[in-house]
N, C-alpha and C positions, 0 to 999 in steps of 0.2 A: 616848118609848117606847124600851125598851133593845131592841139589836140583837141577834140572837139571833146564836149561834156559826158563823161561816162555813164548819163543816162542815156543819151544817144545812143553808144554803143551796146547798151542793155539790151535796149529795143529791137536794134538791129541782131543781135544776136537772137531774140525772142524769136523772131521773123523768120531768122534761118532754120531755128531747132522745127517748126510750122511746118515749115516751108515742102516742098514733092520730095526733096536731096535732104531733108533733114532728119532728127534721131527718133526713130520709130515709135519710143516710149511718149517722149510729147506729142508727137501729129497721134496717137491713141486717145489724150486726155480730153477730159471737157468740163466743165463749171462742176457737173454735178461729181467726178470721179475728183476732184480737185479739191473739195470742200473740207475734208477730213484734215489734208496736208494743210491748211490752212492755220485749223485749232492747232495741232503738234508746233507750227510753227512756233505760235503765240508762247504758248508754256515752254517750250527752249527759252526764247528770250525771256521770259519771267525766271528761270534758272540763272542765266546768263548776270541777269540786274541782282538778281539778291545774291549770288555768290560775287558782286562788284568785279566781275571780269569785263573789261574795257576791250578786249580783242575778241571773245565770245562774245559778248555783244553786236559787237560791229560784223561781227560773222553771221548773227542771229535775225540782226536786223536786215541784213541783206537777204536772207531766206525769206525773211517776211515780203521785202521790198519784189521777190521773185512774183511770191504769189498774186500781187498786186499785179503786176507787168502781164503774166501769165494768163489771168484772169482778161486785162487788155483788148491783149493778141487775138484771143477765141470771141469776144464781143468784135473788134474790130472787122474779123473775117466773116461774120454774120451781120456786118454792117449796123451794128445797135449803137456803138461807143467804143470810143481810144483813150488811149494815154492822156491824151492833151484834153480830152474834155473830160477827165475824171479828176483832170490838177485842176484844171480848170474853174472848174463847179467847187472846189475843197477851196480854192483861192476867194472867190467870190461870196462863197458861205463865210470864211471866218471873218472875211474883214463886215459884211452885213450882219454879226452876229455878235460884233466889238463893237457896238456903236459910240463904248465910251472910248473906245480908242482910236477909232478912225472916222469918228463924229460928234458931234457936241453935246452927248447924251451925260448926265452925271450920276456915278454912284457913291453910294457913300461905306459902300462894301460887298463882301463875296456875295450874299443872297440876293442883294440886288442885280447884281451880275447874274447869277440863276435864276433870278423871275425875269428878269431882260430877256436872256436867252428862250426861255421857255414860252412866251409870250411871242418875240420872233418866231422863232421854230414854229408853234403854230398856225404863226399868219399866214409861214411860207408853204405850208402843209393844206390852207385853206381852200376847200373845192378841187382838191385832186382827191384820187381814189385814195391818197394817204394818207388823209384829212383825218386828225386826232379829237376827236371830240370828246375823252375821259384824261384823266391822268396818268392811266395806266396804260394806256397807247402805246406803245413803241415800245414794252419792255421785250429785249428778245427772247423768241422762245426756246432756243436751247440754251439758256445758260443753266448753270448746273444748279441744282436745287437750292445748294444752301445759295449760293450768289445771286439767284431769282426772288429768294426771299430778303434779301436785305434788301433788293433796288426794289421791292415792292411796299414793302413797310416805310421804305425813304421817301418814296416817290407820293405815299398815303399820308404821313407826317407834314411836308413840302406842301401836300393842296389841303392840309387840315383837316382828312377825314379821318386821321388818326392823332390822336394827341400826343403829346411827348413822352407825357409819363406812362403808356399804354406799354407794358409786358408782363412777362409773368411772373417776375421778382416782386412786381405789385402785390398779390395776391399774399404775399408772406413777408410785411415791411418789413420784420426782423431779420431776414437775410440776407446776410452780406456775401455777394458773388464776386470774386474776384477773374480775372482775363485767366489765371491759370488752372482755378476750381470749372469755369465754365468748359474751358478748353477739354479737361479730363470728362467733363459729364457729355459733351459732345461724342467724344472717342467711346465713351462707356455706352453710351447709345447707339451709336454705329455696331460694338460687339455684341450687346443686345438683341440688335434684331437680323442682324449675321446668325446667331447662334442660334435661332427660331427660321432660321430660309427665307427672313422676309429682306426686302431690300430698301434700307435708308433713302438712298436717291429715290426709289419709286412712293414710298410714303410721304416721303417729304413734298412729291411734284403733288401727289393727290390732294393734299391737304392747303397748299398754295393754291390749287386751282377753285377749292370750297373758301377761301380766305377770298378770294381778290375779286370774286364773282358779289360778295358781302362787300366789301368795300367799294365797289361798282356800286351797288346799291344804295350805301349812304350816301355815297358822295353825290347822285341824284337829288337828296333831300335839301344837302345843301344852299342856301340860297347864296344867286348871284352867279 
């Protein structure tokens, strides 16, 4: 008898851990208690990938794969969404979102592929409550300070309300910063304001939220 596909069996197991006869600590859990195991997950496998551990990985990516499933189960039993319409929906997105690959759209390279995408993405966003009308729509809000400000600066760069050569190295043409000069004045800033009680991550989110509120703003000016 052939075996059926062990995402089947995932499921079904999810169902059981659910289930009246199943393990206590799951029928406990909910989207919002769940949320946390989530991120851990994520940073395991980012361990996993830069130590090039190929069985950590596959271990890693299965805890992740849980949470997904996990996630599922508790929409399912609330009747919101399952499994099969969250593959579903990811199936139908990437091939609508590849048009140069699963339709006769042509690029001539990566940023064309990322004004493609971004262009989609908004259409399909259009007149739902999730409807993006800036650039900076969709950045999530908890990523961590400093990763909140790269995809904001990226994302400000990408619709032109930031220019290319816009940083603070400007300011002093003569200096030359190197990835591993910067890397130490990073670290020296963090012990900085460690050694004063203030907190890096919370100055950094402050200062993000006075930056991207200004770049909302030009980018208004923008024409077109």
């Amino acid at each position: 008898m052939k075996k059926q596909p062990a995402i089947n069996d995932l499921l079904n197991v999810m169902a059981k851990l659910r289930s009246p006869t199943g393990c206590p600590w799951d029928r406990e859990q909910s989207h919002q208690t769940l949320r946390r195991h989530a991120i851990e997950e994520v940073y395991e496998l980012i361990d996993a990938i830069e130590a090039r551990d190929d069985v950590e990985m596959a271990e890693e990516l299965g805890d992740l794969l849980l949470q997904v499933v996990f996630h599922c189960q508790l929409a399912n039993e609330r009747g919101a969404f399952d499994f099969e319409k969250v593959t579903r929906h990811l199936v139908d997105k990437l091939v609508r979102r590849h048009p140069h690959v699963f339709g006769t759209t042509k690029v001539k390279d990566v940023d064309e592929v990322w004004a493609n995408w971004e262009k989609i993405k908004k259409a399909e966003k259009h007149g739902t409550k999730h409807a993006r009308h800036s650039a900076f729509d969709g950045i999530p809000k908890h990523l961590p300070a400093l990763l909140r400000a790269e995809k904001l600066v990226k994302k400000a760069r990408k619709a032109k309300v930031l220019a290319d050569g816009h940083h603070a190295v400007v300011k002093n043409p003569k200096r030359k910063l190197t990835k591993a000069a910067l890397a130490k004045e990073l670290f020296e800033l963090a012990s900085f304001t460690q050694a004063r009680g203030w907190c890096a991550e919370e100055l950094l989110a402050g200062e993000i939220k006075k930056q991207e509120q200004q770049l909302r703003r030009r980018e208004k000016t923008i024409p077109g």
